[in-house]
Legacy VTK file of the C-alpha trace (Angstrom):
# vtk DataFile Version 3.0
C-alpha trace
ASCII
DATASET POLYDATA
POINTS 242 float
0.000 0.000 0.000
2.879 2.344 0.949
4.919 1.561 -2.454
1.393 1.863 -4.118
0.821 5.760 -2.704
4.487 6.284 -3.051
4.497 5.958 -6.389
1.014 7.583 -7.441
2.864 10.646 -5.623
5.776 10.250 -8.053
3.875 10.101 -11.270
1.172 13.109 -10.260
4.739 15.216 -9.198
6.281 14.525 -12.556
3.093 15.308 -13.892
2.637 18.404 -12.518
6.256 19.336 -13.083
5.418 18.793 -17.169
2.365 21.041 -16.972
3.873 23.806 -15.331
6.523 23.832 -17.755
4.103 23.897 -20.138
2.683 26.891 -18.230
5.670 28.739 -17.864
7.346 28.258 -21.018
4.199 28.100 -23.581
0.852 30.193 -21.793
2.867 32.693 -20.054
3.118 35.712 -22.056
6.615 37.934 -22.445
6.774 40.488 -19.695
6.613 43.867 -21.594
9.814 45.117 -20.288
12.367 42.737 -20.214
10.539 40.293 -22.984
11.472 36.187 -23.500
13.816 36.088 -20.788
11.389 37.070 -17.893
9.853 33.091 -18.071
13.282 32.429 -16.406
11.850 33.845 -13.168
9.533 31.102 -13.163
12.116 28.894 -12.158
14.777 31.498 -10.158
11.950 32.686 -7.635
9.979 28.982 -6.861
13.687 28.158 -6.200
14.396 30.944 -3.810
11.802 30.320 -2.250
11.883 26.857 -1.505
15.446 26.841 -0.754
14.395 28.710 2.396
11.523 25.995 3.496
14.029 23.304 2.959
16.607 25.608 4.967
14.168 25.899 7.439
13.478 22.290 7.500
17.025 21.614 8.315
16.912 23.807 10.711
14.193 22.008 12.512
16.211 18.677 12.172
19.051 20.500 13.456
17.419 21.920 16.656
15.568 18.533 17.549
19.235 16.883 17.400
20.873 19.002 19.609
17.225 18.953 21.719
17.068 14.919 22.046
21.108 13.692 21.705
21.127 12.666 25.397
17.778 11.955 26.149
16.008 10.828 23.244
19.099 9.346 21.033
16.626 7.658 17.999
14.111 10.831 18.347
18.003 12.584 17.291
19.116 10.500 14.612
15.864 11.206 12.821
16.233 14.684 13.172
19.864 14.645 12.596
18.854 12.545 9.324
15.910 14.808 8.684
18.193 18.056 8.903
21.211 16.265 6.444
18.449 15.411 3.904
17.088 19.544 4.161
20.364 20.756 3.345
21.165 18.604 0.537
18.095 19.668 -1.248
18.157 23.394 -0.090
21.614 23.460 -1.552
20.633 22.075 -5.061
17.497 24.286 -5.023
20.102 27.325 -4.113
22.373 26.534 -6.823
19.458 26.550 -9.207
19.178 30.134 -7.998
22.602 31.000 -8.368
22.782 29.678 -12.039
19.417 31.276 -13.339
19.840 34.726 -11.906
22.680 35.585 -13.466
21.283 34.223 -16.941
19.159 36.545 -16.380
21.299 39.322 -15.428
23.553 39.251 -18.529
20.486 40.122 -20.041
19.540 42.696 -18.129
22.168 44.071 -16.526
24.900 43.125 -19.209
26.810 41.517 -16.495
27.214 37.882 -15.321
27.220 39.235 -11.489
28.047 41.904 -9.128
28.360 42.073 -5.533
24.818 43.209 -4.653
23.508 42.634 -1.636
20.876 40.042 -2.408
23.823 38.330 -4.596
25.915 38.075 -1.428
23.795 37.057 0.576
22.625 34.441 -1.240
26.099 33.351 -2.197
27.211 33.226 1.976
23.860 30.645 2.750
24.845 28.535 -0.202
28.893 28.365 0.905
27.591 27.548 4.397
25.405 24.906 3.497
27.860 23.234 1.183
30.499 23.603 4.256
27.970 21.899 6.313
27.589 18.876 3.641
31.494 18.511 3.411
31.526 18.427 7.078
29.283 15.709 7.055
30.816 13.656 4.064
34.557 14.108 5.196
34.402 14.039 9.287
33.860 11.746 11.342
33.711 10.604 15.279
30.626 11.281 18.025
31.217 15.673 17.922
30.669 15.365 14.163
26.758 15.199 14.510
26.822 18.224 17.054
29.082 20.274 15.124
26.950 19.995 11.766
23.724 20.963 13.714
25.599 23.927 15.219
26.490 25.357 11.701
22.665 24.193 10.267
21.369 26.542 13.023
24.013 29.283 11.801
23.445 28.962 8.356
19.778 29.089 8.830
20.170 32.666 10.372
21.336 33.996 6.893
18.095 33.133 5.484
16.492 36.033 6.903
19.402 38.441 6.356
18.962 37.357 2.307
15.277 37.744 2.171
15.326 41.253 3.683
18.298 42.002 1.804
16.517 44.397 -1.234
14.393 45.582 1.421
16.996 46.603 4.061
19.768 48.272 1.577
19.636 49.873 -2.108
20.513 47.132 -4.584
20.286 46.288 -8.390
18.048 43.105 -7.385
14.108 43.220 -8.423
11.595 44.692 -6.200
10.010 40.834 -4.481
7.592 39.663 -6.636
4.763 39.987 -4.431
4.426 42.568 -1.499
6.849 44.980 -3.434
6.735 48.391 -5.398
3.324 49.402 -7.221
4.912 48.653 -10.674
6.725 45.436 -9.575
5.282 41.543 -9.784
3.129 39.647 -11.790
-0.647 41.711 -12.958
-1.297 38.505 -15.760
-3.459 36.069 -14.524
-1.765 33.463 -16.733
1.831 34.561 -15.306
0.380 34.061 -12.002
-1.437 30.364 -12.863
2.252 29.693 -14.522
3.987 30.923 -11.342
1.756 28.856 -8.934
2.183 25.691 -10.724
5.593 25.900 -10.517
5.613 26.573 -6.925
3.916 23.639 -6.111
5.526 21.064 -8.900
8.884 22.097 -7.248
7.560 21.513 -4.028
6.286 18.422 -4.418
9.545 17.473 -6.285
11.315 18.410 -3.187
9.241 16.954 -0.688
9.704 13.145 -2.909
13.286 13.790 -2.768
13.839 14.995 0.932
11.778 12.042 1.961
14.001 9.373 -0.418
17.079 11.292 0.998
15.387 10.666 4.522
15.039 6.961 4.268
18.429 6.121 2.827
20.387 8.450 5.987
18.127 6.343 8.577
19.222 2.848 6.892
22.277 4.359 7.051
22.574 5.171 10.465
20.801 1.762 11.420
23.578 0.066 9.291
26.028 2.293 11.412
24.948 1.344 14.953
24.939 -2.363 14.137
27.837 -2.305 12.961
29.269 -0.275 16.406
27.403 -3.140 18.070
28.642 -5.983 16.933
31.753 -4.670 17.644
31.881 -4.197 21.003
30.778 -7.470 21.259
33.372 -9.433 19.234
36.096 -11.198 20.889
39.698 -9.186 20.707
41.476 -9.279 17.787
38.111 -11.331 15.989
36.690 -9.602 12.419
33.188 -7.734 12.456
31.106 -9.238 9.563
29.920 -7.253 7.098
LINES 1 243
242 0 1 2 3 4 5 6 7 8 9 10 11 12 13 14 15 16 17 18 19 20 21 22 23 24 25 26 27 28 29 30 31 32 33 34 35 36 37 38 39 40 41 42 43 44 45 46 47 48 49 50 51 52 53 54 55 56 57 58 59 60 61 62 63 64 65 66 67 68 69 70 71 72 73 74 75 76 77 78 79 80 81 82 83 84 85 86 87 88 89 90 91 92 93 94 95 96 97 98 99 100 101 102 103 104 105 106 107 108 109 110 111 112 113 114 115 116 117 118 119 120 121 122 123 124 125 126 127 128 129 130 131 132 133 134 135 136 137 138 139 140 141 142 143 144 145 146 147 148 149 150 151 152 153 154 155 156 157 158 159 160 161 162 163 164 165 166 167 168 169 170 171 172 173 174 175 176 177 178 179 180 181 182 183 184 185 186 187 188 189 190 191 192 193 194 195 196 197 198 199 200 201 202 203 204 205 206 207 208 209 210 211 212 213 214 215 216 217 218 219 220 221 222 223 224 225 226 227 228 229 230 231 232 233 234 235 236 237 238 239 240 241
């Protein structure tokens, strides 16, 4: 029953992920300013934005590690596992950002990228996030765990800082798309419809992945404690099966 809803989940996401292309790339009209290239914010701002939910979910893993490491140690290795598998997609969901925004800003701009503040800021959550994956993939020992929940919890303090960013100081970044100047965001109904599909193909898309990710770091950490098990129990100088 599981595999059954599991995969009715994958097939409607990839579904949806088709039709809001389709949306975005085909029903969406040009934006009368900037033309063809504006469907390209389709993709950069569903990305920003759920870059910071799956931030945010990290951050959640993160603080329920640290929360149950001594008195609830499984309660901990499913947050720890739940806060490894945020990261990893909030970091490929920030890289999408970081490649499509400058696309479009040799367009606009005539520049690959300058040191705005939005820019920065962005850049900084993504370099801490990948530090926090190769501080996962390359330490090791019982402090490792701790450590990487530390810097999820700093990371996850830039998030703010970035959103706020075009709001807080003068930059060369669009006004947000919603909740911004008069003459800024989407007014088409079909560039909204195209913009909400995306949203919530990418989410879903996320979601499938995060929870795949999930599953795989728990067998892994199962595998893991066995392994630390067996052991300890072994006679001296005996082999641990693998």
């Amino acid at each position: 029953m599981k595999k059954l809803a599991f995969g009715l989940y994958a097939v409607v996401t990839l579904a949806l992920l088709a039709w809001a292309f389709y949306q975005a790339i085909y029903v969406a009209p040009d934006d009368a300013m900037q033309g063809y290239v504006s469907h390209i914010f389709y993709y950069h701002v569903p990305h920003a934005m759920l870059c910071f939910l799956f931030f945010a979910i990290s951050l959640c893993g993160s603080i329920a590690y640290l929360s149950w490491r001594h008195s609830r140690p499984d309660r901990a290795q499913a947050g720890d596992a739940l806060a490894l598998a945020g990261a990893e997609v909030g970091v490929v969901y920030c890289t999408i950002v970081l490649i499509t925004g400058p696309i479009w800003g040799r367009r606009a701009w005539g520049i690959w990228w300058t040191w705005d503040w939005r820019l920065t800021t962005t850049l900084v959550l993504w370099l801490i996030y990948v530090s926090y994956l190769l501080l996962r993939r390359f330490s090791a020992g019982p402090q490792m765990q701790t450590l990487a929940a530390v810097l999820g919890i700093f990371g996850a303090l830039d998030v703010p800082i970035v959103y706020m960013s075009n709001r807080w100081w003068r930059t060369q970044h669009p006004a947000p798309v919603f909740g911004g100047d008069a003459g800024s965001g989407m007014k088409d109904p079909a560039m909204l419809a195209a913009f909400g599909w995306n949203v919530l193909a990418w989410a879903l898309w996320g979601l499938l992945i995060l929870f795949l990710r999930y599953r795989v770091e728990r067998e892994h950490q199962k595998t893991a404690e066995l392994e630390a098990q067996a052991a300890l129990e072994a006679p001296a100088g005996e082999p641990v099966a693998r």
